[in-house]
C-alpha positions as CSV (number, residue, x, y, z in Angstrom):
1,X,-11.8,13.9,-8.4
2,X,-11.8,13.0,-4.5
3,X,-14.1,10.6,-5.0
4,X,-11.7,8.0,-7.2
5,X,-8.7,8.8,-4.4
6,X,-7.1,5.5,-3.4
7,X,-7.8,4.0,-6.8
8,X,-5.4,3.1,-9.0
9,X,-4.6,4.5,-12.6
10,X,-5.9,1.4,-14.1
11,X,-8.6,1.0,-12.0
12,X,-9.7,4.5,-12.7
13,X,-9.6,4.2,-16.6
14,X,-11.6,0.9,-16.3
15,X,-14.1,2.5,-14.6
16,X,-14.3,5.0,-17.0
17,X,-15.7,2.6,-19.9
18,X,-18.7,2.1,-17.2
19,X,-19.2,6.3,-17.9
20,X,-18.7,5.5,-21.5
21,X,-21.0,3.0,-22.5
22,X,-23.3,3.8,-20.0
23,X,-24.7,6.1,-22.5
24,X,-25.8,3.1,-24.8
25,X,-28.2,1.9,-21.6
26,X,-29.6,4.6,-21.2
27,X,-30.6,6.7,-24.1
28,X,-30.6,3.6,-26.6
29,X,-32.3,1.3,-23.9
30,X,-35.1,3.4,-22.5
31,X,-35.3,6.2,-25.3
32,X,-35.0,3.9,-28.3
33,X,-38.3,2.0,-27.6
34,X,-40.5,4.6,-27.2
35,X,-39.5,6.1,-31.0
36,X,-40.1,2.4,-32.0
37,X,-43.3,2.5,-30.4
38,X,-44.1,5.6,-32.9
39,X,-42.7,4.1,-35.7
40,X,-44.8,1.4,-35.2
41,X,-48.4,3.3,-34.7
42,X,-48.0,4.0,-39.0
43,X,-47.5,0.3,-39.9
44,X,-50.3,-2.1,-40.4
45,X,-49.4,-4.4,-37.8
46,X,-51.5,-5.1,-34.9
47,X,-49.1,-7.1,-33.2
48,X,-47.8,-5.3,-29.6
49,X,-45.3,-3.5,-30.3
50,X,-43.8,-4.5,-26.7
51,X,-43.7,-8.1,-27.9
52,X,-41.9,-7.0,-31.2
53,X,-39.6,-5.5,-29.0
54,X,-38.9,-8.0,-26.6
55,X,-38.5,-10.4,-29.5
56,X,-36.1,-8.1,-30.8
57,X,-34.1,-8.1,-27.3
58,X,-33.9,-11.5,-27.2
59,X,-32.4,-12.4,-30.7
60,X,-29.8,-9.9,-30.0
61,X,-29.1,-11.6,-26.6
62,X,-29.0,-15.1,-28.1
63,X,-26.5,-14.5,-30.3
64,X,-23.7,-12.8,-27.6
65,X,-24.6,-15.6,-25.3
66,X,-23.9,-18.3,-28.0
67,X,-20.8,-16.9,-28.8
68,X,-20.0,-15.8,-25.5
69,X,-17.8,-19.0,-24.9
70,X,-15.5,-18.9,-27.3
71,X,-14.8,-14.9,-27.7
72,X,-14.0,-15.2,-24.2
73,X,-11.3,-18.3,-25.0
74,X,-10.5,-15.4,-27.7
75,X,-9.7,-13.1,-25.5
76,X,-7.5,-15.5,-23.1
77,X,-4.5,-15.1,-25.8
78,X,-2.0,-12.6,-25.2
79,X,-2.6,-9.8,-26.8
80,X,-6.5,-10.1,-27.7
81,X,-8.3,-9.1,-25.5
82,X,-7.9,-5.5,-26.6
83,X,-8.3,-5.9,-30.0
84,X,-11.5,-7.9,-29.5
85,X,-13.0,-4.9,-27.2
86,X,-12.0,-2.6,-29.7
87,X,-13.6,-4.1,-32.1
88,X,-17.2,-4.7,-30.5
89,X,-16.8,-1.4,-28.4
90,X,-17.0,0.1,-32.4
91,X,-19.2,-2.1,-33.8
92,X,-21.6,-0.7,-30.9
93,X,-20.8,3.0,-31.6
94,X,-21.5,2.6,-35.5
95,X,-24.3,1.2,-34.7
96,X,-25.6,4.2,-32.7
97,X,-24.4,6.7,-34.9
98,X,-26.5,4.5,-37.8
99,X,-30.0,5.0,-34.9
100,X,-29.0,8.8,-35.5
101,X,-30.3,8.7,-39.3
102,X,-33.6,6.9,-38.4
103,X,-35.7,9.7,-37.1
104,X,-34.9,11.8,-40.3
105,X,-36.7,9.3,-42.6
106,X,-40.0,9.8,-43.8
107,X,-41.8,6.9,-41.5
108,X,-45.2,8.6,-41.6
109,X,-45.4,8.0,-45.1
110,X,-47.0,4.8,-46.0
111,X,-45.3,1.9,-46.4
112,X,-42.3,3.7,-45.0
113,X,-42.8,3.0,-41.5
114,X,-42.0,-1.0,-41.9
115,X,-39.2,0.0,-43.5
116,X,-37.8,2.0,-40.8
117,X,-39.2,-0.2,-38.1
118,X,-36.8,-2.8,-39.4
119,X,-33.7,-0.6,-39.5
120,X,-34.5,0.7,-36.1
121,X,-34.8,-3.0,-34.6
122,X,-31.6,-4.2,-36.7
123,X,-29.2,-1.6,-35.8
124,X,-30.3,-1.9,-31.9
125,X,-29.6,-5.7,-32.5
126,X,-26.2,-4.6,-33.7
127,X,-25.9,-2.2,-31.5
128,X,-26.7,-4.7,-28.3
129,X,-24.0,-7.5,-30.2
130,X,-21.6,-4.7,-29.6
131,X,-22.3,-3.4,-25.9
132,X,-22.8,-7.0,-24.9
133,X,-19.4,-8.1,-26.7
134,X,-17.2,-5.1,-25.4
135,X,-18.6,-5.5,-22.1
136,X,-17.6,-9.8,-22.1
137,X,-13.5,-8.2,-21.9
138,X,-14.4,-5.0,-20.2
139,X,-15.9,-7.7,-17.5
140,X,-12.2,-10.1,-17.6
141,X,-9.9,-7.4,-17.7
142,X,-11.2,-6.9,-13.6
143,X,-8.8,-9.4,-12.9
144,X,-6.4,-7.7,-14.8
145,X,-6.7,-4.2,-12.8
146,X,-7.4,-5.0,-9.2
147,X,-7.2,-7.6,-6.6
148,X,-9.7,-10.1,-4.8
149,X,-9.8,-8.1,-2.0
150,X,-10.3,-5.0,-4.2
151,X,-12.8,-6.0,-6.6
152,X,-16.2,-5.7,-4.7
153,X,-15.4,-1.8,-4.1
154,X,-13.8,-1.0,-7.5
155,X,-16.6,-3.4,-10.0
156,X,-19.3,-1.0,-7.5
157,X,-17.5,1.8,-8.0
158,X,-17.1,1.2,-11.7
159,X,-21.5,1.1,-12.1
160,X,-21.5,4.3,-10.0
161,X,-19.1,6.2,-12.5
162,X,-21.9,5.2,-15.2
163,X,-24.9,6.2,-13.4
164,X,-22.8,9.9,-12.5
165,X,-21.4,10.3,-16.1
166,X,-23.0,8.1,-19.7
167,X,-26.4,7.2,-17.8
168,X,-27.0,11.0,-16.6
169,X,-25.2,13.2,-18.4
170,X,-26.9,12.2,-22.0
171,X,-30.4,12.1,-21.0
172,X,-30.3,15.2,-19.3
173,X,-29.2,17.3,-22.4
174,X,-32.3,15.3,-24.5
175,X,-34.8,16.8,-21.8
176,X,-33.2,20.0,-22.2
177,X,-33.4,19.9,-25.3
178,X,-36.9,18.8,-25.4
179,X,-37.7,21.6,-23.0
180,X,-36.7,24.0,-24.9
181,X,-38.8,23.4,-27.6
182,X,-36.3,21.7,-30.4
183,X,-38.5,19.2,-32.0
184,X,-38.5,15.4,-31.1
185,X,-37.1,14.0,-34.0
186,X,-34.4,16.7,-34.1
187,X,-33.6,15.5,-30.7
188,X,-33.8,11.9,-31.4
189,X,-31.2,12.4,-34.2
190,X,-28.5,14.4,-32.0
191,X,-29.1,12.0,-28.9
192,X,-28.1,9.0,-31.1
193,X,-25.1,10.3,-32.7
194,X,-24.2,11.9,-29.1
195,X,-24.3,8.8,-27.7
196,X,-22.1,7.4,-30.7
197,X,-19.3,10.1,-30.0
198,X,-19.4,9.8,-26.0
199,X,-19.3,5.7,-25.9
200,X,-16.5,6.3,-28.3
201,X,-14.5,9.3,-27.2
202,X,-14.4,8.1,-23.1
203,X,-13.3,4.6,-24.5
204,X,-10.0,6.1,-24.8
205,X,-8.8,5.4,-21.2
206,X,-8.9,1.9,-21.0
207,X,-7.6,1.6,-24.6
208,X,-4.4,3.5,-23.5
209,X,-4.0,2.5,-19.5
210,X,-5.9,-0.8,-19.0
211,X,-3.5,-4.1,-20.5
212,X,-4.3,-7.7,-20.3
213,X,-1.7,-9.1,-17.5
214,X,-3.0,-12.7,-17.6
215,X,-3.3,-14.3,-20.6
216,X,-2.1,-17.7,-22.3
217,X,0.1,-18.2,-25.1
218,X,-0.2,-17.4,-28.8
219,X,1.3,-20.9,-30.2
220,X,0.8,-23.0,-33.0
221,X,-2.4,-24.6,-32.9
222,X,-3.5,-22.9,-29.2
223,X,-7.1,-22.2,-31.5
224,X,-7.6,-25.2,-31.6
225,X,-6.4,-26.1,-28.0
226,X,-8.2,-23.3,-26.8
227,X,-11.7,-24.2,-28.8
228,X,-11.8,-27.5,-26.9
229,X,-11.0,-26.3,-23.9
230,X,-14.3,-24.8,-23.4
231,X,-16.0,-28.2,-22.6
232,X,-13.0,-28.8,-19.9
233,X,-14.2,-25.4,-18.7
234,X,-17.9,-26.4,-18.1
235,X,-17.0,-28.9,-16.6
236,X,-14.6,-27.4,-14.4
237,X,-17.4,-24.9,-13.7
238,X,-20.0,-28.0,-12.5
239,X,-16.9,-29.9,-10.5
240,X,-17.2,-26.3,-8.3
241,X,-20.9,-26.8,-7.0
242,X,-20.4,-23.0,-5.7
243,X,-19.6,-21.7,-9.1
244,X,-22.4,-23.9,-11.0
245,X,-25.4,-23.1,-8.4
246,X,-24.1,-19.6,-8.4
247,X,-24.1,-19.6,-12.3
248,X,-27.7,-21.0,-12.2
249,X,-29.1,-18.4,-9.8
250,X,-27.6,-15.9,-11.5
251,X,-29.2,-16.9,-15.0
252,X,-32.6,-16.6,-13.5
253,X,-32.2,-13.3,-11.2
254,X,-30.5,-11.1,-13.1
255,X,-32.9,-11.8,-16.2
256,X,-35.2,-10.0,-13.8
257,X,-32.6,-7.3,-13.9
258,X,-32.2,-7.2,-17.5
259,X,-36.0,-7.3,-18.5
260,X,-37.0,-4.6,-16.3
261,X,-34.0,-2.5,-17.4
262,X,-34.8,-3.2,-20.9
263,X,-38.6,-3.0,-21.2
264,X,-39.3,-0.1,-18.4
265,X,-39.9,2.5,-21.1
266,X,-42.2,0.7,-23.8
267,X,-44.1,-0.8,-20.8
268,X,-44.9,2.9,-19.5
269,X,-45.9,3.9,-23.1
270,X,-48.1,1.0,-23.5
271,X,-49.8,2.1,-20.6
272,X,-50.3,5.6,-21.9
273,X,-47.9,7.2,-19.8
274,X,-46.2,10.5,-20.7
275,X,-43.0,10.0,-21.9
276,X,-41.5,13.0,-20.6
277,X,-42.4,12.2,-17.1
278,X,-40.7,8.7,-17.5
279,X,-37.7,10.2,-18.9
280,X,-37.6,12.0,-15.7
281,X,-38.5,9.3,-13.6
282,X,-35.4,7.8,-15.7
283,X,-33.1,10.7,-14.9
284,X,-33.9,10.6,-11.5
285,X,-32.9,6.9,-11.5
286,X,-29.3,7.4,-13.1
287,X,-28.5,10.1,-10.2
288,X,-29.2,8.4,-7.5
289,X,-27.3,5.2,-8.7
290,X,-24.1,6.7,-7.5
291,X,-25.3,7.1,-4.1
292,X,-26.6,3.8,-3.6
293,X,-23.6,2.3,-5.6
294,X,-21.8,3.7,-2.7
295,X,-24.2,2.9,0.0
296,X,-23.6,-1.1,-1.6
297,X,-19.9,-0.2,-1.4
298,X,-19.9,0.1,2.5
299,X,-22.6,-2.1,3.3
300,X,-21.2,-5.3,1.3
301,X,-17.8,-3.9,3.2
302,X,-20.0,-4.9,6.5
303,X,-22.2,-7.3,5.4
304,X,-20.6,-9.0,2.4
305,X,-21.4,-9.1,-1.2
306,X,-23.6,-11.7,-1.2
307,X,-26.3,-10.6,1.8
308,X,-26.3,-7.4,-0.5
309,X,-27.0,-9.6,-3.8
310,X,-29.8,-10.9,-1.6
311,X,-31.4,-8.1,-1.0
312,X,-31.2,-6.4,-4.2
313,X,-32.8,-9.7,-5.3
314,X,-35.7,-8.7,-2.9
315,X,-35.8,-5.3,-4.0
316,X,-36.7,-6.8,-7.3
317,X,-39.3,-9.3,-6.5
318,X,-41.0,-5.9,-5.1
319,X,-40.7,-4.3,-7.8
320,X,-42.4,-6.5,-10.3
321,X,-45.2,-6.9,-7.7
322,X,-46.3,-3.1,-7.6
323,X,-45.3,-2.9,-11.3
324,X,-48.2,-4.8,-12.1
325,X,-50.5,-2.6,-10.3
326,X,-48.9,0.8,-12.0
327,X,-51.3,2.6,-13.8
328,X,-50.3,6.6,-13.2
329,X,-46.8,8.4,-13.7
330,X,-46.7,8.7,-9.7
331,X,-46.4,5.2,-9.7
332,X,-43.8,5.3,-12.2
333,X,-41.9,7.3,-9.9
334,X,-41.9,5.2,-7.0
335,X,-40.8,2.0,-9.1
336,X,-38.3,4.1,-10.7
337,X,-37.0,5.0,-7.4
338,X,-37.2,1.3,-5.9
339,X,-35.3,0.3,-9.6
340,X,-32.3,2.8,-8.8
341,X,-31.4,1.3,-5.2
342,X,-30.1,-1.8,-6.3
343,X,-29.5,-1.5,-10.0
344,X,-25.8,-0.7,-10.3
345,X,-25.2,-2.8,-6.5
346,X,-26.7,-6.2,-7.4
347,X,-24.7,-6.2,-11.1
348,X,-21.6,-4.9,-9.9
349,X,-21.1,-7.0,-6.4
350,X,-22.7,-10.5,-9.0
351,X,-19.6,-9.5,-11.1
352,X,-17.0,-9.3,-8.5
353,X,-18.5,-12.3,-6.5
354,X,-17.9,-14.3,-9.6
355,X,-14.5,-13.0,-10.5
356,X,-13.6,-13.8,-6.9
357,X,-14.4,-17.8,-7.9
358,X,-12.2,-18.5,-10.6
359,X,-9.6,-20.5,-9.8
360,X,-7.2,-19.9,-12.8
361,X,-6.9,-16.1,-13.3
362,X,-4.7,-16.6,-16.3
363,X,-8.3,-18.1,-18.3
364,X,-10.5,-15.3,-16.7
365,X,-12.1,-14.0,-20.2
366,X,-12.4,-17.7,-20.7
367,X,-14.6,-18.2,-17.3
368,X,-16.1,-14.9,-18.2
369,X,-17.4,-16.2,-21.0
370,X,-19.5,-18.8,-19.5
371,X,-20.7,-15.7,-16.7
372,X,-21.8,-13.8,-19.9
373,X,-23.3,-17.1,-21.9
374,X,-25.5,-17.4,-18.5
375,X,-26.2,-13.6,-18.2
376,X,-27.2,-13.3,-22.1
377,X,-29.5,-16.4,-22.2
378,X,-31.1,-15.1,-18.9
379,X,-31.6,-12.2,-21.1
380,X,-33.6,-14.2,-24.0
381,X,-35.8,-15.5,-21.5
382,X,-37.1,-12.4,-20.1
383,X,-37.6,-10.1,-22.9
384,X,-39.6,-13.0,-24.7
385,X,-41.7,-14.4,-21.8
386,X,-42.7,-10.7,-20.9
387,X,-43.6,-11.2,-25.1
388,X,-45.4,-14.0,-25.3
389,X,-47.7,-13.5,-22.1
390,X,-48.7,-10.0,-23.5
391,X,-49.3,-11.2,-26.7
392,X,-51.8,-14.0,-25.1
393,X,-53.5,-11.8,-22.7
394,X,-53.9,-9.3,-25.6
395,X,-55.2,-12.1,-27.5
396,X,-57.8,-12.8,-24.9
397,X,-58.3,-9.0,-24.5
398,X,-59.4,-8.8,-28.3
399,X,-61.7,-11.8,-27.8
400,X,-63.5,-11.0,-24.5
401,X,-64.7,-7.4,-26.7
402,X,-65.7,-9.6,-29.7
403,X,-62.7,-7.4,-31.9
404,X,-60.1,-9.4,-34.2
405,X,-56.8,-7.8,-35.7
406,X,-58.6,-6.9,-38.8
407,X,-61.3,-4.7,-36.9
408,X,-59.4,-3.3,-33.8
409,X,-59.2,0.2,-33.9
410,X,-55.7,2.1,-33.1
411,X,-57.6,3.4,-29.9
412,X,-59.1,-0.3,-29.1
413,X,-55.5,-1.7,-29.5
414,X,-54.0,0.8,-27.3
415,X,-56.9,0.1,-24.9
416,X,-55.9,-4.2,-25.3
417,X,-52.2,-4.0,-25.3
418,X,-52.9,-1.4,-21.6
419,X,-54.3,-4.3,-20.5
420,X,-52.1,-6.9,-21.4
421,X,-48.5,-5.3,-20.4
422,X,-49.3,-5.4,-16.5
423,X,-49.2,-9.5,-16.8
424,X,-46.7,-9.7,-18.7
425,X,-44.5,-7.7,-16.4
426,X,-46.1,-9.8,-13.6
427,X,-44.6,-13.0,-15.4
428,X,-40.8,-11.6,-14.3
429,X,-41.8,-12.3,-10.9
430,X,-41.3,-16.4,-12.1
431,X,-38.0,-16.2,-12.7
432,X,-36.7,-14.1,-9.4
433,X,-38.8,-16.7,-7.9
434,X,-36.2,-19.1,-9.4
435,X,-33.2,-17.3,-9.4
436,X,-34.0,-16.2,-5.6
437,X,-34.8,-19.5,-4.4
438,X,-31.3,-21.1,-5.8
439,X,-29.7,-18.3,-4.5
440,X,-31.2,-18.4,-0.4
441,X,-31.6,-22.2,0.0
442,X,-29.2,-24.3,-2.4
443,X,-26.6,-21.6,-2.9
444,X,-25.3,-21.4,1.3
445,X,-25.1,-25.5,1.2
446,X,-23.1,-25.2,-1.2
447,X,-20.7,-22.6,0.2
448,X,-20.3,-24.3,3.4
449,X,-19.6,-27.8,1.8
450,X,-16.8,-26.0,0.1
């Protein structure tokens, strides 16, 4: 493939985990809430469903970013770090090929569907634990493949092979499928266990090329040593006022990122859109994220990584502006479009502008750790604000028509929860706010100090 020429072997195979588990963010991500969405219609709750789900995103989030510390001290020791992405890279595929089952039960049946609605929500927790997990040593062994001067280009390069391959390649054979006329549930049930065999079958190259070069000894008692370490580390992290104010903006930004990657989908369905036409919109999205993957690729070559971060940032703050407004699948289209320009650039160059700060490669998955502890819990604050403000406008929806849960109909919630979502999107706008404004004004001090 011309395109990987000048790469490395082990650069290549750890950019093919990107086309791996890309699969998982998109089909299990985007697709996955919509069938919770139908699950839900059959149970009795009136709650959103969108706030169910955000809840849902949240808990899986909080437990990866409280562990995230110490899996990465974990994976420090020689010899770990594969064993410990092995073992979350399979915990996420199980977990995918468990989703496959789900449409194939009898949900429409009463008293079935809170049954199912449970499974669905627990195995996309597991499944999460396991993407997030894999993806904490995926994220250290950079350091491991490349150099500083390489890593902005090959972390880029890395999200454009998942956009070309597991974020396109997937989705595209459920709309075929779906055009063709097998029936949704049918192709709810192969997509899952597709996605299960692909994450799992393009895993293979970084198992057998990609080795962990930097690591710290396996001695008696280095648990322990290692364990306490990770206040030493924090506070290493806040002695470098670059790396702590980068941390911070980070943690606010890229829970934009997250939120609007992760509730894109039920927010269109709760606003009546067609899901086809979103799954389009979606497609559309993962093929042009190579392009601008590479368009990031030569303009952080001219510009740097962190002007590029910047502007993705403000790409985002657009985004949730005119998603607030969206009401029509046209509209979907355009914010799908806006989405795909800086999705793969502003996560890849934030993980290579971060690899490029730690001073002691040798404890990468340990610093790592603390990247992923910030990029989790950003991820619980999203998901569960965009929750709780749709569940308090709904609220105030159901009281300004004089309905309550108990006499809503399933047409008068649809109608409350349509307008509800647009605010709670709205409320992702805070937190760029946040995350931008460390970023431009307290972030370059910091930089030039140093």
């Amino acid at each position: 493939m011309k395109l990987l020429q000048g790469y490395t072997r082990q650069e290549k195979s750890w950019m093919m985990y990107d086309w791996a588990n890309s699969a998982h963010s998109v089909i299990v991500v985007t697709i996955l809430p919509i069938f919770y969405n139908t699950v839900a219609e059959y149970t009795g709750d009136a709650v959103s469903s969108m706030s169910t789900w955000g809840y849902a995103t949240s808990a899986a989030m909080a437990i990866v970013a409280l562990l995230a510390p110490v899996l990465g001290v974990f994976g420090d020791f020689e010899g770990w770090r594969k064993k410990l992405f092995t073992a979350f890279m399979l915990l996420g595929v199980l977990s995918c090929a468990g989703l496959a089952v789900t449409p194939m039960l009898p949900f429409t049946q009463p008293g079935v569907a809170e049954q199912v609605g449970l499974m669905v929500l627990g195995l996309y927790i597991l499944s999460t634990l396991g993407f997030a997990g894999a993806n904490l040593y995926y994220d250290s062994f950079l350091t491991d493949v490349t150099t500083p001067d390489r890593m902005d280009r090959v972390s880029t390069m890395g999200y454009g092979m998942g956009y070309i391959g597991g974020s396109t390649i997937p989705l595209l054979i459920f709309l075929v499928m779906n055009a063709v006329g097998v029936p949704m549930l049918t192709c709810l049930t192969f997509i899952f266990g597709f996605t299960a065999v692909w994450w799992l079958v393009f895993s293979f190259p970084l198992l057998k090329n990609v080795h962990q070069t930097s690591s710290i000894p396996r001695e008696k008692g280095a648990v322990g040593r290692a364990l306490r370490t990770v206040g030493a580390t924090l506070r290493e992290i806040c002695a470098h006022k670059d790396m702590l104010v980068y941390l911070l903006a980070y943690f606010f930004y890229i829970d934009g990122v997250n939120t609007v990657i992760h509730m894109s989908t039920t927010y269109g369905d709760m606003l009546g859109l067609d899901s086809t036409a979103m799954m389009l919109a979606l497609l559309m999205v993962q093929m042009l994220g190579l392009p601008f993957c590479l368009l990031y690729i030569k303009l952080s070559a001219r510009f740097g990584a962190r002007r590029m971060v910047g502007f993705g940032i403000c790409v985002y703050m657009f985004a949730c502006v005119f998603a607030f407004f969206l009401r029509s699948a046209w509209q979907f289209w355009v914010l799908a479009f806006l989405v795909s320009t800086s999705q793969g650039g502003i996560q890849a160059l934030s993980r290579s502008m971060f690899g490029k700060m730690i001073p002691d490669r040798n404890r990468s998955g340990e610093f790592f750790g603390f990247y992923d502890i910030f990029g989790k819990f950003s991820a619980i604050l999203g998901p569960s604000l965009v929750g709780f403000v749709s569940s308090i406008m709904a609220d105030r929806e159901l009281a300004a028509r004089g309905l309550t849960e108990a006499t809503v109909t399933a047409q008068q919630l649809a109608e409350v929860n349509a307008a509800a979502a647009p605010w709670g999107v709205l409320s992702v706008l805070l937190v760029f706010l946040v995350g931008g404004g460390l970023y431009f004004f307290v972030l370059p001090r910091c930089l030039k100090k140093d």
